[in-house]
C-alpha positions as CSV (number, residue, x, y, z in Angstrom):
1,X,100.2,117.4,103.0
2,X,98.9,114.5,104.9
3,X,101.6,112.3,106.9
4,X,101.4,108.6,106.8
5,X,104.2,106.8,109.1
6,X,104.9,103.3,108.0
7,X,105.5,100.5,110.6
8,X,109.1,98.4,109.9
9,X,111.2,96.4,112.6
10,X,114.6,98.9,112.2
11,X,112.1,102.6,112.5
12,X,109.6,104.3,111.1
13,X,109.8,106.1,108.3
14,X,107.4,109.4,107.0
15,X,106.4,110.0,104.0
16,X,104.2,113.3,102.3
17,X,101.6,111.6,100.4
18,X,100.7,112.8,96.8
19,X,97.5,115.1,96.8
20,X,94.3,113.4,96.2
21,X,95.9,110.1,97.1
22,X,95.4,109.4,100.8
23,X,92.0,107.4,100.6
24,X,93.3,105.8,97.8
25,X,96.4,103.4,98.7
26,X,96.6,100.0,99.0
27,X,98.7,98.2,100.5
28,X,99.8,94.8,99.0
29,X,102.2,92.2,99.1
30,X,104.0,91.2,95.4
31,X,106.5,88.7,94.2
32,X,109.2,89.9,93.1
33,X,110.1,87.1,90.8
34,X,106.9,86.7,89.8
35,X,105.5,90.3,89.4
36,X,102.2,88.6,90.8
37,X,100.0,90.1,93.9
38,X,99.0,87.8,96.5
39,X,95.2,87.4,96.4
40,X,92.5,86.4,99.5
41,X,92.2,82.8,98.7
42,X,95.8,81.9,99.7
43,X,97.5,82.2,95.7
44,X,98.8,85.5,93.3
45,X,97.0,87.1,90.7
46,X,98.3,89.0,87.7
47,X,96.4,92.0,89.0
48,X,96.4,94.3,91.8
49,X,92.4,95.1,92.2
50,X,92.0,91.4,93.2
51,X,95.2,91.6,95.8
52,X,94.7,91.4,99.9
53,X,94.9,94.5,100.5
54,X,96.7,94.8,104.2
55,X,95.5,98.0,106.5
56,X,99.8,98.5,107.3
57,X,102.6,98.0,105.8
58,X,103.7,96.4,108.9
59,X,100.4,93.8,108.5
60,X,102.2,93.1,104.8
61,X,105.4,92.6,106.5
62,X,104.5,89.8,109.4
63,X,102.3,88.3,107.3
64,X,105.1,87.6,105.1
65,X,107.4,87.0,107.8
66,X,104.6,84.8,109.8
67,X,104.3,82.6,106.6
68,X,108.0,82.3,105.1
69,X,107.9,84.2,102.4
70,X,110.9,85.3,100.4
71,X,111.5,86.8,97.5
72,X,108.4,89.3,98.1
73,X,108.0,93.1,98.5
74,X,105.3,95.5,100.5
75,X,103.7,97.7,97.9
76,X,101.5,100.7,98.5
77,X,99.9,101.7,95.8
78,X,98.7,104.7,94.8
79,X,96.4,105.6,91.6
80,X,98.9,106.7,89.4
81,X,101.7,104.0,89.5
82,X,103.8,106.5,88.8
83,X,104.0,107.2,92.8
84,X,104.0,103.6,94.4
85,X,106.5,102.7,96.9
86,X,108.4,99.3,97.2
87,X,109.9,97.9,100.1
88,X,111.2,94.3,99.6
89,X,111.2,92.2,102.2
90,X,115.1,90.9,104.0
């Protein structure tokens, strides 16, 4: 199974992707107040195929960081939301 190791400030962590899934993430930054995706022209959008999608989830998280954000979460996102992974931002 392919290993992805996502970048945070306290360690990395490694996860086993699902099967078929790899190429597909996304990752994306969300409100969590809101439920809304932050989108390329600097607002949040209701849905996720119109989000900035970030190449890290370390990207997500100093953008947020860079910008004052709280209240939002890193979300990769897979095809089947069944599998997508929050981490919410300190």
């Amino acid at each position: 199974m392919p290993q992805i190791t996502l970048a945070s400030p306290q360690k990395n962590i490694r996860l086993c992707a699902p099967m078929g899934y790899p190429d597909g993430m996304k990752v994306l930054v969300k409100s969590i107040r809101t439920g809304l995706f932050l989108d390329g022209a600097g607002g949040w959008t209701a849905k996720s195929k119109d989000a900035t999608e970030f190449a890290t989830t370390g990207a997500a998280y100093d953008y947020c960081h860079q910008h004052r954000f709280c209240g939002t979460a890193t979300i990769i996102r897979f095809h089947n939301p069944r599998h997508d992974i929050e981490f919410r931002h300190p």
